[in-house]
N, C-alpha and C positions, 0 to 999 in steps of 0.2 A: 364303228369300224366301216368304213369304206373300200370298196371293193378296188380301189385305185392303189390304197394302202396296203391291200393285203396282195396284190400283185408285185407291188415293189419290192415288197420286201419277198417274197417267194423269190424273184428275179438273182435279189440280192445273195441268198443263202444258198441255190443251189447254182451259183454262179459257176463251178467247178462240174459239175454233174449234167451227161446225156443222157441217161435215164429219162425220160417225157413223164413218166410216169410217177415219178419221184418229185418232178418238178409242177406237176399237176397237183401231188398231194396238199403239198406246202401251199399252194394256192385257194386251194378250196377247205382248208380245216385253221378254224381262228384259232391264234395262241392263246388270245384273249380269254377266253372261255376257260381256260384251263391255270393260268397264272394269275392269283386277283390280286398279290402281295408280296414283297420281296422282304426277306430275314438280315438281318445283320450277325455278325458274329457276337453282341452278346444276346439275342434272341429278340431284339426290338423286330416288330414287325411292321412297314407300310406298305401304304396300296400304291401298286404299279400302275403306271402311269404309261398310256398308247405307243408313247416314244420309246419307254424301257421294252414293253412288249414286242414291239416291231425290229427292235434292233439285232444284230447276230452277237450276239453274249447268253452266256448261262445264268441264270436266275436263282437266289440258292431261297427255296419257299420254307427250310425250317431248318433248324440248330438244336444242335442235345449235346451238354457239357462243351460248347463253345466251337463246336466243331460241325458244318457243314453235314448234314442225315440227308437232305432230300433236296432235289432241285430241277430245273427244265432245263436240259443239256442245252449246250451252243447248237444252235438250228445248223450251220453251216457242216457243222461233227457228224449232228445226227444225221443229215441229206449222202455225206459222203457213207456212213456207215450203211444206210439204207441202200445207195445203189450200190455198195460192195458184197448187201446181203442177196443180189441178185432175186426178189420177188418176182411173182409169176403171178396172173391171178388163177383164185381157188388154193394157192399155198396156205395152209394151216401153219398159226406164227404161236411159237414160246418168246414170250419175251420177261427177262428177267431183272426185274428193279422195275417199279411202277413208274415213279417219280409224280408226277401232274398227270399222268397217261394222253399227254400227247403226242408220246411216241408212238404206244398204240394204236392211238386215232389215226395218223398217219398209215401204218400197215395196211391197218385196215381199208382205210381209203384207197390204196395202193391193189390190194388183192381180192377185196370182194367177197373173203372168208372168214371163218372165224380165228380169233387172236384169243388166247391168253396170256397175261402180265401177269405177275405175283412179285408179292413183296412183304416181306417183314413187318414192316410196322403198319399197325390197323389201321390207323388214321389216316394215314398214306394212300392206303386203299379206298376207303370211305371219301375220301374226298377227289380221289381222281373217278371211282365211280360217278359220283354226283357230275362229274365232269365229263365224263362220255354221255352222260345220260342228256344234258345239255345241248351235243351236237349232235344226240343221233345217233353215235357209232352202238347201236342195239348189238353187232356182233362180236363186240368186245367183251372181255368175263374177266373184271379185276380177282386176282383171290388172296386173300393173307395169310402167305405158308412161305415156307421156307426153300428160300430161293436151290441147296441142295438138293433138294429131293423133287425139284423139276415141278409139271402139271401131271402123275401119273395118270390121273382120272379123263386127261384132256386129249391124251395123246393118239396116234403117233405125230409128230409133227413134221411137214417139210423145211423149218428151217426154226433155228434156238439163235435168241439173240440177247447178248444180256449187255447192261447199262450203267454194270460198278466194274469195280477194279474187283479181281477174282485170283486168288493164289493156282487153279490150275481148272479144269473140266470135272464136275463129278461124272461118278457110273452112269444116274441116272438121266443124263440127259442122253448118253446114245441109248441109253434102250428105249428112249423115247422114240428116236430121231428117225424119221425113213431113212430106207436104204441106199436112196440118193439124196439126201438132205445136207445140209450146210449148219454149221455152229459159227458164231462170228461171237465175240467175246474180246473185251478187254484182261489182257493176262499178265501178271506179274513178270516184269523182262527188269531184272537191275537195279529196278526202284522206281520203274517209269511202268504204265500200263499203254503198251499196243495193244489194239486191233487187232487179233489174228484169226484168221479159217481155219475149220478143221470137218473133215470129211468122217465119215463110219470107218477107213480104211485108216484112220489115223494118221494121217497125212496133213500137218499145219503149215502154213503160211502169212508172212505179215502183211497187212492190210492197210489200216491206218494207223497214223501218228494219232494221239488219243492219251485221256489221262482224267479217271474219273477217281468219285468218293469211293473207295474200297467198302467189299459185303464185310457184312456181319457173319459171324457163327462160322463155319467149316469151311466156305469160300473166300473169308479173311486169307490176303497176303500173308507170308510169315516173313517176319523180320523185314517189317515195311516201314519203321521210324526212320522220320526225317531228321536224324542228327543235328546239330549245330558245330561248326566250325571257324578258326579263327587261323588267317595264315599269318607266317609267322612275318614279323614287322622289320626289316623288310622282308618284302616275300624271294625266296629263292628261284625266281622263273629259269627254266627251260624251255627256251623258242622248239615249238612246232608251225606248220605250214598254217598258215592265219584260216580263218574259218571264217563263213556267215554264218551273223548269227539265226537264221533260216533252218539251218545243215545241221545247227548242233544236237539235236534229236536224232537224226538219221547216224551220226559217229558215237551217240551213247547207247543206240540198239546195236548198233558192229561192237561196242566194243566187248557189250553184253552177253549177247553173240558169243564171243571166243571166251571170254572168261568169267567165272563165275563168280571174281570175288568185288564185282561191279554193282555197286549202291549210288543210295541219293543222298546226299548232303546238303544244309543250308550251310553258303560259306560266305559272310559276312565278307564286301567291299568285292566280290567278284563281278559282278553285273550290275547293271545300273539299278535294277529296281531291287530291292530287298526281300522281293519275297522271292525272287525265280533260286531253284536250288542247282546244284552242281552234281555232275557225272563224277563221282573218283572211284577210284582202286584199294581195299582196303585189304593189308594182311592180315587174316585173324590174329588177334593180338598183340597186332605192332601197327607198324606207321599206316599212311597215306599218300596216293596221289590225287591231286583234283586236276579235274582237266578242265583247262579255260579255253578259247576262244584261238590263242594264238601261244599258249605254255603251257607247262605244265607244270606244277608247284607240288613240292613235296613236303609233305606235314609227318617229321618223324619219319621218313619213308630210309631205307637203306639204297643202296646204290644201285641193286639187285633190281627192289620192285620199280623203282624208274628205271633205269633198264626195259625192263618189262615191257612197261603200257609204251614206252614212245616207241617200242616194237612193234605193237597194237595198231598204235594211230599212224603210224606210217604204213603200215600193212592196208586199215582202212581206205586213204587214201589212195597205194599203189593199186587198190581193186577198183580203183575213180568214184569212190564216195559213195558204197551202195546205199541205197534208202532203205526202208523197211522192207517194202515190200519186192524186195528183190532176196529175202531171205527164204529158207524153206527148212521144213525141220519134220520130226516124230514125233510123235506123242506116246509115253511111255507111263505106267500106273508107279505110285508111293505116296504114301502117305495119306490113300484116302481121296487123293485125284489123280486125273491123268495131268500131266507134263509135260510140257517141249520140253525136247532134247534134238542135241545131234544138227546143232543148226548149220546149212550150209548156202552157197551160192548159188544158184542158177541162171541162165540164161534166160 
């Protein structure tokens, strides 16, 4: 690894990001060190290769029942969540989902203090320790526990940051959290996982566009299946105001936002690539809307629930196309977590 390479590429990922600090970290901590093999989906594994490590994509390092368990997030994700998590040095870091533990190393590199990761699976841990152990980062402490119930032994923390898809906040992490500390968390919105802040006062806010492997155990999504869908042949479209496709993330958290009965769907022949899935509307027990790009298409839907969403997305746009993080919300206890609620606009 040369130090010319690992410039570029820092340059490259935190192209977005003022943070110096953030962009220092990425400069000084090899990926390399921490990614020696990339997984396929039926569990074949090879060795990565300089170019795969240098480049801004996610890395998936292992598979269980054919499905993605662990990975080295998109550098670019990780730089913006980083400077959204506003570090400080001497901040004391929760960070939840180990992955490679180069997101640790980074923190660490960033603050100068001690970091805890935790993570579910052993092995996960075991080998991203071996991996901090590599670069040095001695103030890192991987632990294998269950992402719920936080680092009690480690805490208080100035800031919890976690790295899957999460169905809401447990208890345990503000009673960890100092009293001016920050939570940044990927959180179940729709069928998409944002980014969002949250404060001890319970005070949330969206952060970034984001979309990781969902936790296991109690911090599972509920009712996070990606359906499959088939429109009907020909498809019934409904012109709305045409969209980038850039923006469509930003009009699936508004529309999430106002209504709750907004999920993920794979809808066969909507987008070009076949695996990106679809924003729709779904009535318990009856039809659907999906929302495409420039219509909207009713699968089974009655006259009512279209009605409805092209209320929504006309709405979205008459507010001039808010992004995530122009949303704000509560955080409210059931079922075992706390929950956005109450989402609203601000200035």
């Amino acid at each position: 690894m040369t130090d010319d390479r690992l410039h570029r590429y820092a340059t490259n990922v935190t192209a977005g990001v003022s943070d110096r600090a953030v962009v220092d970290a990425f400069a000084r901590v090899p990926r390399e060190y921490f990614v020696h093999r990339v997984v396929d989906p039926d569990g074949r594994a090879t060795a990565v290769t300089p170019e795969q490590v240098y480049t801004d994509e996610a890395l998936v390092t292992r598979v269980s029942d054919g499905r993605p368990s662990s990975s080295s997030s998109q550098p670019s994700l990780m730089a913006d969540m980083l400077e959204k998590l506003r570090l400080r040095p001497g901040h004391r870091v929760l960070e939840v989902g180990t992955g490679t533990g180069y997101n640790a190393a980074l923190i660490a590199a960033i603050t100068g203090a001690p970091v805890v990761t935790v993570d579910v699976q052993p092995d996960v841990v075991a080998d991203a320790t071996a991996a901090l152990a590599r670069v040095g980062a001695d103030s890192v402490t991987a632990v294998n526990a269950d992402g719920y119930l936080g680092a009690p032994d480690h805490g208080p923390f100035d800031r919890i940051i976690a790295t899957v898809g999460i169905g809401g906040v447990p208890p345990a992490w503000f009673d960890q959290l100092a009293p001016d500390g920050m939570i940044l968390a990927p959180i179940e919105h729709g069928g998409i996982q944002p980014c969002l802040t949250v404060t001890p006062d319970l005070a949330g806010r969206g952060a970034v566009r984001s979309g990781f492997m969902l936790a296991a155990g109690a911090l599972h999504p509920r009712a996070t299946a990606t359906l499959p869908m088939t429109l009907p042949d020909p498809p019934d479209a409904v012109p709305v105001p045409p969209l980038d496709p850039n923006r469509y993330y930003a009009l699936w958290f508004g529309l999430a936002a106002r209504d709750d009965r907004v999920e993920r769907r794979t809808v066969d022949g909507l987008f070009e690539k076949p695996w990106q899935t679809a924003c729709t509307v779904t009535e318990p027990g009856g039809g659907s809307v999906v929302v495409g790009l420039d219509a909207l298409y009713p699968v089974g839907a009655d006259a009512g629930l279209m009605t409805q969403v092209r209320a929504l997305v006309g709405e979205w746009h008459a507010a001039g196309g808010p992004e995530v993080w122009d949303w704000h919300c509560r955080f409210t206890f059931g079922d075992g977590l706390w929950l956005p609620t109450g989402w609203r606009l601000e200035p």
